[in-house]
N, C-alpha and C positions, 0 to 999 in steps of 0.2 A: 737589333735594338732600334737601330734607326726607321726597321720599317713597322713597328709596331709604334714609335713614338707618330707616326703621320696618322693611325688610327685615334689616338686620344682626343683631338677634339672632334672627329665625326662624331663619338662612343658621345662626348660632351652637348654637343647639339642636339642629338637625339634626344638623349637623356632629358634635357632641360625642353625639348617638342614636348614631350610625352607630358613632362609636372605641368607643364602651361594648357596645356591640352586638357586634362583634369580639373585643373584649377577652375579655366573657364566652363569645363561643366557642371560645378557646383555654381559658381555664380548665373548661372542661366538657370539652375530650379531657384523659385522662388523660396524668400525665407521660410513661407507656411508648407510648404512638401516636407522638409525634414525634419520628418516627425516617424512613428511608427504608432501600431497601437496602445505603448503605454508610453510615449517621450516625445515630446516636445509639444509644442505651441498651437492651438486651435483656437477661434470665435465661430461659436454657434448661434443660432438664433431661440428664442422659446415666446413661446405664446405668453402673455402676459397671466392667462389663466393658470397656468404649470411654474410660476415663478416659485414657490416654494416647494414643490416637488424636483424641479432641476436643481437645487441649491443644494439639496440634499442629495440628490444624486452626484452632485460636480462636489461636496466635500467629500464622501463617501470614498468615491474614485479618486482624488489628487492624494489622499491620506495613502488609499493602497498602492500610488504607484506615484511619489512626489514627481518623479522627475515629468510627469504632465503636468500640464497646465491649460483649465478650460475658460474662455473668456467668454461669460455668457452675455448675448444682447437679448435685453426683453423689452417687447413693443407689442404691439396688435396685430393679429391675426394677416393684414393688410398690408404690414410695413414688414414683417418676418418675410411671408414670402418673397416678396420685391426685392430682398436685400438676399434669398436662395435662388431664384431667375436672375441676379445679374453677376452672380458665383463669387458676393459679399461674405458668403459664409456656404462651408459644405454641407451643413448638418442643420435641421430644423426637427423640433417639438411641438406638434398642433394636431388638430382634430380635424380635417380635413385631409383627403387624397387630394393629389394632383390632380388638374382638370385636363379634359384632353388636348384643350392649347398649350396650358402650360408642360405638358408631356414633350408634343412637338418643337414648341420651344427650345426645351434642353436637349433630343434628340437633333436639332438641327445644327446646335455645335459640338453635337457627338460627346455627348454628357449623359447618361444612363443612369438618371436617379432609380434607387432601392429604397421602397416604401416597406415600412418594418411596423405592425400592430404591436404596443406594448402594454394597451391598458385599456379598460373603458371607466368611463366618466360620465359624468352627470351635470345637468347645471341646477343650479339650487335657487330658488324665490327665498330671501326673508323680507320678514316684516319686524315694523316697532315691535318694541317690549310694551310698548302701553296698549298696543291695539289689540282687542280679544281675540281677533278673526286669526286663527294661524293656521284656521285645514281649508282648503279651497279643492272645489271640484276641479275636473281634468276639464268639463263641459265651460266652468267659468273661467280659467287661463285662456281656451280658445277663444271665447267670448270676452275677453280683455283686448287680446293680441288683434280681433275681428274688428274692435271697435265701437262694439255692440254693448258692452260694459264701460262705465266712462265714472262710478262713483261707485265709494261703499254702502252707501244705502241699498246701489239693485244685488249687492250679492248678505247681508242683512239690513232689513228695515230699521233693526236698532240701534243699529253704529252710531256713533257720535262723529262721524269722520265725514267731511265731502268728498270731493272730486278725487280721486284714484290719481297717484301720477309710482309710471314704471320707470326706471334707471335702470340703463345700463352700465358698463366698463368704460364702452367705448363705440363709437358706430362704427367704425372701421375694425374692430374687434370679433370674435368668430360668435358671439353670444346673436346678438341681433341678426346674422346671417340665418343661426340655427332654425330660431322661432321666422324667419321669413319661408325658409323654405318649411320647415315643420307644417306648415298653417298654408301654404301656398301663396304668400301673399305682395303683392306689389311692392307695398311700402308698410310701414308703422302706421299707429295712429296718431294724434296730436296731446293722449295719454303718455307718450314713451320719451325717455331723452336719455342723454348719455352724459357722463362727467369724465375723466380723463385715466380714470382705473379701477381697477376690483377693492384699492384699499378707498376709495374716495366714493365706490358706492355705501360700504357700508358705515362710510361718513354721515352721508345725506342720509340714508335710513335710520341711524342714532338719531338723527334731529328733527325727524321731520313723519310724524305719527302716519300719515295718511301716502305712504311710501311702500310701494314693493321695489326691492334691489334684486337682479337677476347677476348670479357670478358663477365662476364655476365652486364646484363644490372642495377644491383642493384647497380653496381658503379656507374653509372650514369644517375639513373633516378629518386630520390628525389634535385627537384630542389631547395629545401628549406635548403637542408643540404648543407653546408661551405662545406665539404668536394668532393661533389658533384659537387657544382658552381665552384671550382676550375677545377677539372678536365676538366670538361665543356669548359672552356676557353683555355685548352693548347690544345685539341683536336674536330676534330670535327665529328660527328656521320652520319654512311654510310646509305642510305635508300637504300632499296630493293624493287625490280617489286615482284609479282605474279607471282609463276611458268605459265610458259606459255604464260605469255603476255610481249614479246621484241617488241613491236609496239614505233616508238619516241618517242610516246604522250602516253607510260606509265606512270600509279603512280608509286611511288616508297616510300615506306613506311619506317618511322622509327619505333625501338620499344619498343614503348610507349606503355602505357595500352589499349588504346581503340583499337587501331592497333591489339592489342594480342589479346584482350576479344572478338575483331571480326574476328580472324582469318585470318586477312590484312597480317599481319607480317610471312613470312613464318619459321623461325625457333624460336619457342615456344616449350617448355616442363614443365613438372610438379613437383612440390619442392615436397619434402614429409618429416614429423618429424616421425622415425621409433624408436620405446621405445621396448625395451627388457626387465627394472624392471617389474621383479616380484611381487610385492606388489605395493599396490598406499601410492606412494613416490614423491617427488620433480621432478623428473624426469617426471614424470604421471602430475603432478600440472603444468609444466611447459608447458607441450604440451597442454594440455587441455586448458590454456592462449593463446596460439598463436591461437590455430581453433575458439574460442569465439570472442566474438564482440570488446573488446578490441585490444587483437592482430591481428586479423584483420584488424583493422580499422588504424594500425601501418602497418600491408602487402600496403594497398590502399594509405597511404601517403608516403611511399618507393618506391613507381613506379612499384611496383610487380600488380598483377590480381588476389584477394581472393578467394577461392578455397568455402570456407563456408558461403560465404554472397552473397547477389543480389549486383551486381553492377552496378549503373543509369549512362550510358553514356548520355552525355548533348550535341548536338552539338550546336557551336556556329556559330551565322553566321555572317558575315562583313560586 
């Protein structure tokens, strides 16, 4: 007896090693690790352009799985990634890949971002409700963007409108990057400005007849969303020719899904969910949601084009 009582407080040392020893290695992950793919606590970043498409996705997924929680930041294209380069947030939503600095970058502190395609997109031109003009050629967008168009009169003599002025979201936003590189071009012209978001373009284009507002088309292409049908009503959406065909008896396309999925619509690009977590986390569960049949099936009744599922165009006829 007495030689087992000289064991109890080894057996007690140890014991209380080992819980301290655990203990401090929960305190040494950080509170955003313990998570899995459907529990606990995440901040993502999303392009300003996908702000109601992520909203529905992030209620979609906390309904199916409460015990997550998704903290979305929305900002421009320019301040998302800044705040996924300094590992502000694991997870981003935008239309751009990573460049191959920013690749190196996150390789360099051995961070292996997963760039995941989940949808293609479009960006949309509206114009006033009062202004006739709402089909413009592919030839005269370029010749906007060139500089070389500067009024509504060089694209109809009849207009009642002067000087042309384009708005942006945002200059720091992925829309003005698009049409730079689209077009090859240095800078804008002194036609182009920017207000501070996609709801504040279609602001200025309510008020202001002789306005094209350039956004993405996720503002306004679930016609089932209130949010949507509003919009819908104070402005009206520009259709576009096919490069190369200025013929009268052009089409002229809006863009809409089937327009996109068939490559009618000529400016289209690709969303992508880019995850940096290192471990499979909330972040990992959350992406893996949107590319599944689920969030997919949430991309197709947004007006976006699913990136990971068969899409059945149905034509109707009259």
């Amino acid at each position: 007896m007495i030689a087992k009582s000289r064991h109890i407080p080894l057996l007690l040392f140890v014991a209380l090693l080992v819980m301290g020893s655990l203990a401090g290695c929960g305190r040494g992950r950080s509170s955003k690790s313990i998570d899995t793919p459907t529990y606990g606590t995440v901040t993502i970043g999303v392009d300003d352009s996908y702000k109601l498409l992520a909203e529905a996705e992030i209620y979609t997924f906390q309904s199916l799985y409460p015990d997550a929680k998704i903290n979305p930041v929305f900002g421009t294209e320019a301040d998302i990634m800044n705040l996924f380069l300094k590992d502000s947030v694991p997870l981003i939503i935008t239309n751009r890949k990573l460049t191959k600095a920013e690749e190196d970058r996150l390789n360099a502190v051995q961070s292996i971002p997963r760039t995941l395609k989940i949808a293609y997109d479009a960006v949309a031109f509206i114009g006033n409700n009062d202004n006739p003009d709402s089909s413009l050629y592919y030839e005269q967008i370029a010749d906007i963007f060139a500089g070389k168009i500067t009024g509504w009169k060089q694209i109809n003599p009849k207009s009642k409108f002067g000087d042309l002025k384009v708005v942006f979201d945002n200059y720091k936003s992925a829309n003005p990057r698009y049409f730079r590189e689209k077009f090859n071009l240095a800078s804008l012209p002194a036609t182009c400005f920017a207000v501070e978001n996609n709801q504040e373009v279609i602001n200025f284009v309510e008020k202001n007849k002789n306005a094209i507002g350039v956004i993405s088309v996720n503002w306004i292409s679930d016609r089932e969303d209130t949010v949507t049908v509003h919009f819908l009503k104070r402005v009206k959406v520009i259709g576009i020719s096919s490069p190369g065909n200025v013929n009268p008896d052009a089409t002229f396309y809006q863009p809409y899904q089937a327009y996109v999925a068939e490559g009618f619509y000529p400016f289209t690009r690709e969303v992508y969910c880019i995850n940096r977590q290192s471990y499979t986390g909330l972040a990992y569960g959350f992406n893996s949601f949107i590319a599944g049949p689920q969030g997919q099936l949430i991309l197709l009744h947004a007006g976006l084009v699913p990136a990971t599922m068969p899409v059945r165009l149905v034509e109707i006829k009259h």
